[in-house]
Legacy VTK file of the C-alpha trace (Angstrom):
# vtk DataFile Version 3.0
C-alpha trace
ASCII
DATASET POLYDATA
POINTS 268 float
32.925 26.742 77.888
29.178 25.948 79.673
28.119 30.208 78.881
28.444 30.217 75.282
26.813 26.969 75.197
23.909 28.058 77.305
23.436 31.174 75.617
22.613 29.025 72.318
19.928 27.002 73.936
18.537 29.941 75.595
18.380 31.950 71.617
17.251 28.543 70.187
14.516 28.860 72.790
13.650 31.633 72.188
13.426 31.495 68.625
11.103 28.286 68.962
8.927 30.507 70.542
8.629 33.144 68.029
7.793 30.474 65.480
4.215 29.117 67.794
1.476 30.195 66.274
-1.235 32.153 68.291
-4.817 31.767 67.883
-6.652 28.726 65.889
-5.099 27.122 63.694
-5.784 27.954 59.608
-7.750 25.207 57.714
-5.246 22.801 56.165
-5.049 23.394 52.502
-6.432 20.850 49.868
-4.608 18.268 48.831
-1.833 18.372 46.236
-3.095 17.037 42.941
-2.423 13.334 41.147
-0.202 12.536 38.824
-1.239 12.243 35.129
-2.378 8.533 34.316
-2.950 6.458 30.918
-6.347 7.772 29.215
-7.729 4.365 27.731
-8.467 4.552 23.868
-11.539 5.073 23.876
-11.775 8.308 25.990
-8.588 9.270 23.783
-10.615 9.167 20.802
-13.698 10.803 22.096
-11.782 13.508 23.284
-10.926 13.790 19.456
-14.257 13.812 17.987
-14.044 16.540 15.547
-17.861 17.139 16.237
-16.796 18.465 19.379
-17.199 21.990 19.467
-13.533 24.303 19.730
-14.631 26.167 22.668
-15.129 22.520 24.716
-12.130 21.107 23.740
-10.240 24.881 25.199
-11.812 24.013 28.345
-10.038 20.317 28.261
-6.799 21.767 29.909
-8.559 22.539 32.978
-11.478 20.020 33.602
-8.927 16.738 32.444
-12.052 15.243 31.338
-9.798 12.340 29.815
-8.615 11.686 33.814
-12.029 11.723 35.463
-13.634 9.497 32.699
-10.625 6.987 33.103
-11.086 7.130 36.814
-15.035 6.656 36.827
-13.911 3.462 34.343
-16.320 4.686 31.320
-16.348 1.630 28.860
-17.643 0.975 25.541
-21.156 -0.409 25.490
-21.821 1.248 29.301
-25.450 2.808 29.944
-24.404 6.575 31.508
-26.585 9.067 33.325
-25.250 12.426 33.086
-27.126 13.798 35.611
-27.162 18.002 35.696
-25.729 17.706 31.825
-25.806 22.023 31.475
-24.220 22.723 27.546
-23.599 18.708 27.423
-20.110 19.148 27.637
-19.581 15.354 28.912
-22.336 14.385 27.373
-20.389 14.456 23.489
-17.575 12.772 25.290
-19.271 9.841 27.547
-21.058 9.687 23.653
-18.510 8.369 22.049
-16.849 6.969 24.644
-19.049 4.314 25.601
-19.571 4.104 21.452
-22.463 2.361 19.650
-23.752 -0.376 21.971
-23.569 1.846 24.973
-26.222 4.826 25.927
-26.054 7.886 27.777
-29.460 9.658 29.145
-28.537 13.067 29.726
-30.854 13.975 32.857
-32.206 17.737 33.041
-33.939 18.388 36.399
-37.426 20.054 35.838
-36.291 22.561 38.274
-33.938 23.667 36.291
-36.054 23.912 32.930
-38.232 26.173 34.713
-35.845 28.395 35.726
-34.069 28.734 32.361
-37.445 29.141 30.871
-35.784 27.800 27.636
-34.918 24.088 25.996
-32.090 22.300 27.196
-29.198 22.216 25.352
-28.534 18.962 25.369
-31.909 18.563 22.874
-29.307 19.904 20.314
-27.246 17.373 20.687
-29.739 14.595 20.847
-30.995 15.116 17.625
-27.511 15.504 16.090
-26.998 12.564 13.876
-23.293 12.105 15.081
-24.767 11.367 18.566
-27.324 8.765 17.808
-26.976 7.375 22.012
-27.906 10.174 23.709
-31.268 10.752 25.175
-32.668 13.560 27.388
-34.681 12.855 30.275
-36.592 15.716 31.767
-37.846 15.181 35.346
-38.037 16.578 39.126
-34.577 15.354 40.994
-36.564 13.080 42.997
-38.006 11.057 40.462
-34.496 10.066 39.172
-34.895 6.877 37.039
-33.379 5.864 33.199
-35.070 3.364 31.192
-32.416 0.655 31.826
-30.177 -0.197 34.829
-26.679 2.001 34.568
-22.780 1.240 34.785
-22.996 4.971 35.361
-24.398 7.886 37.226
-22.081 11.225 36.929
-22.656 14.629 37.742
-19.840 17.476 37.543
-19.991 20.876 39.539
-23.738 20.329 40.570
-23.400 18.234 43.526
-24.141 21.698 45.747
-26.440 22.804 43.684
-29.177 20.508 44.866
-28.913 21.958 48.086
-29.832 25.168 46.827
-33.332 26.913 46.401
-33.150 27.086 43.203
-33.653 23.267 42.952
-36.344 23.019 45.993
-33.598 22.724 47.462
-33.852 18.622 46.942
-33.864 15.844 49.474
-30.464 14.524 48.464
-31.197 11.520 51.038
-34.265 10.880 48.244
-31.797 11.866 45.312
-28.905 10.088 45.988
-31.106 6.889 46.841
-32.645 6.791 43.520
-29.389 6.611 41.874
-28.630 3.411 44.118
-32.043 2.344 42.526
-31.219 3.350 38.724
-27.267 1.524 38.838
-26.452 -2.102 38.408
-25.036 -3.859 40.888
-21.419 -2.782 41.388
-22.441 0.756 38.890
-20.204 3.394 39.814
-21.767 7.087 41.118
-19.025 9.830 40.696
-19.423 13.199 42.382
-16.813 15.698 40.936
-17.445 19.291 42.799
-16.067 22.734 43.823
-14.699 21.788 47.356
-15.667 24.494 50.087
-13.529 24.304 53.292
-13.239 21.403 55.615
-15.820 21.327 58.383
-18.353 23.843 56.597
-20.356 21.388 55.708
-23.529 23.397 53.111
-22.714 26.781 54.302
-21.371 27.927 50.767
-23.254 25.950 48.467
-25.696 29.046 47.653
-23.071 31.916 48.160
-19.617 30.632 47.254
-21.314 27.476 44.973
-19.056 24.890 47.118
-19.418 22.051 49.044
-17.881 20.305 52.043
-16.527 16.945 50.502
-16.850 15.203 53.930
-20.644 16.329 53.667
-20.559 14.434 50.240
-19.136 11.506 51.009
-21.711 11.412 54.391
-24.800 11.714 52.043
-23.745 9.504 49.749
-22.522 6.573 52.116
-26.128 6.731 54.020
-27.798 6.112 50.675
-25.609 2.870 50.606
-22.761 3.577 48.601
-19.244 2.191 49.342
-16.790 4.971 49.715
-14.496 3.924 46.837
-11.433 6.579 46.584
-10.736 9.765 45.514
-8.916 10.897 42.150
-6.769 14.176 42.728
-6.277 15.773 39.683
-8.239 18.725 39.967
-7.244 19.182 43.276
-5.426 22.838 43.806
-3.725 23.905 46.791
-3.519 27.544 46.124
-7.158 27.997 45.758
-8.105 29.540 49.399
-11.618 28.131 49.321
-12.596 31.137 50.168
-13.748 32.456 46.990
-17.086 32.320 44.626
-16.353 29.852 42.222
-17.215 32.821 39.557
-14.383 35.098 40.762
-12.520 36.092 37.533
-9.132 34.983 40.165
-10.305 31.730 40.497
-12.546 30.934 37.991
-11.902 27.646 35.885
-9.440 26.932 38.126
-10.956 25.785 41.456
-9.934 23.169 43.509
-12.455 20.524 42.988
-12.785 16.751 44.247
-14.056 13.867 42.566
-15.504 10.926 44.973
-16.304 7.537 43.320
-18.759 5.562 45.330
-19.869 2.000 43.884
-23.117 -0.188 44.786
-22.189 -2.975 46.231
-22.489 -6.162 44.142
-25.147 -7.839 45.990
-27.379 -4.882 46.117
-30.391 -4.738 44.376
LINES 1 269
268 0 1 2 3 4 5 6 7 8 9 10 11 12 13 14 15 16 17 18 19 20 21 22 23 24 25 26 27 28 29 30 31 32 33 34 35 36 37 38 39 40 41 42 43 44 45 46 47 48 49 50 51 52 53 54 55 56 57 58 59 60 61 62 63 64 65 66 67 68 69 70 71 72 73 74 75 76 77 78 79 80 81 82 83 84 85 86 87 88 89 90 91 92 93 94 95 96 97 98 99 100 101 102 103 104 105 106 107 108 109 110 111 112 113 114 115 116 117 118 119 120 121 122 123 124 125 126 127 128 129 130 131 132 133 134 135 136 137 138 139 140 141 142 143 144 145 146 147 148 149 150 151 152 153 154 155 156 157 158 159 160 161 162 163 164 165 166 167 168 169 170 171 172 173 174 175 176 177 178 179 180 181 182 183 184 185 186 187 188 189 190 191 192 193 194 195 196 197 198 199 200 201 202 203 204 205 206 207 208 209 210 211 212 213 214 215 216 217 218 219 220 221 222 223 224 225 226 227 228 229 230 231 232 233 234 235 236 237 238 239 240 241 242 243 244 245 246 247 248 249 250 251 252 253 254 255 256 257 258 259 260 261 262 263 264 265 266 267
């Protein structure tokens, strides 16, 4: 009876062995993504402006802009920096989100101007009548500042960016400080980007337009910012990371973090 019953361990053995893998280990994949949660009324109804254009509200599937604005905790009557605001397609919904007695100041980096070597598009929607609270702010990254302290400061898919050439690259130790500076006391900054693989740190930000989220959160924190959690709902774990955020594969359809990071309350 002991040979058959060594000749199992010895195949179990074996078999455990042909299962260890060789060489270094793959990066773990990201994160699977939240569940849905409740998207507060206002954000409902912003996302229903009919003002909106059609193409926008296509891309709504995808970006969950209802999630991240209930996670960043947009109010009516808060002061908003979009900061980075491309086609303004937050900008319309933190608009009527935040409603009459709040403001958003959609920020347009200099740097940026210059390179498009046209007007912003979020002029356009300035001047439209249907969003009297926006205003556009052009400046150099470094000089962030809005006219009035901010609930607020939100950028989406531009985080590596500032890294790049393109945009000086910019001292994000002198960036992310002047947000501190431009938020209330207990103001929320949210960071929603492509996320690059773990431990890469800025080595795809110009090539693969992705960023390490640990290098994020490491920037962000030294500025003075309390780490405050992570919402999940963009997260993907099929994307391999190891794609330009432009491949036709993957495009629209990146994993992507968002990190909220608050001032503390006795901060000035």
């Amino acid at each position: 009876m002991r040979k058959p019953l060594l000749s199992l361990v010895a195949v179990l053995a074996l078999a455990g062995c042909a299962t260890t893998p060789m060489g270094p280990a793959a990066p773990p994949p990201p994160p699977p993504a939240d569940a849905p949660v409740a998207v507060p009324a206002n954000i409902a109804a912003a996302l229903s402006d009919p003002n909106r254009p059609a193409a926008d509200m296509v891309r709504d599937e995808n970006r969950l802009p209802g999630q991240t604005l209930s996670f960043a905790g947009v109010k009516p009557g808060a002061k908003v920096a979009d900061l980075i605001p491309g086609s303004g397609y937050f900008t319309r919904i933190f608009s009527k989100a935040v409603g009459p007695k709040g403001h958003v100041y959609a920020y347009v980096p200099d740097e940026l101007t210059k390179l498009a070597k046209r007007e912003p598009a979020v002029k356009a929607i300035a001047a439209d009548p249907a969003y009297k609270n926006v205003s556009v702010i052009l400046n150099t990254l470094p000089n962030f500042a809005t006219p009035e302290k901010l609930d607020l400061v939100f950028t989406a898919q531009n985080y590596h960016d500032m890294h790049d050439k393109f945009m000086g690259p910019a001292d994000l130790s002198v960036v992310n400080r002047q947000v501190f500076k431009a938020l209330k006391p207990g103001g929320v900054y949210l960071v929603l980007d492509h996320s690059a693989e773990p431990g890469s740190g800025l080595r795809d930000t110009e090539t693969l337009h992705r960023i390490d989220a640990a290098t994020v959160k490491q920037e962000v924190t030294a500025a003075g910012f309390i780490f405050e959690g992570e919402s999940r709902v963009l997260r993907d774990p099929s994307d391999t990371r190891k794609l330009s955020v432009f491949d036709p594969s993957i495009r629209g359809k990146t994993d992507q973090f968002i990190y909220k990071f608050r001032k503390p309350a006795g901060a000035r």
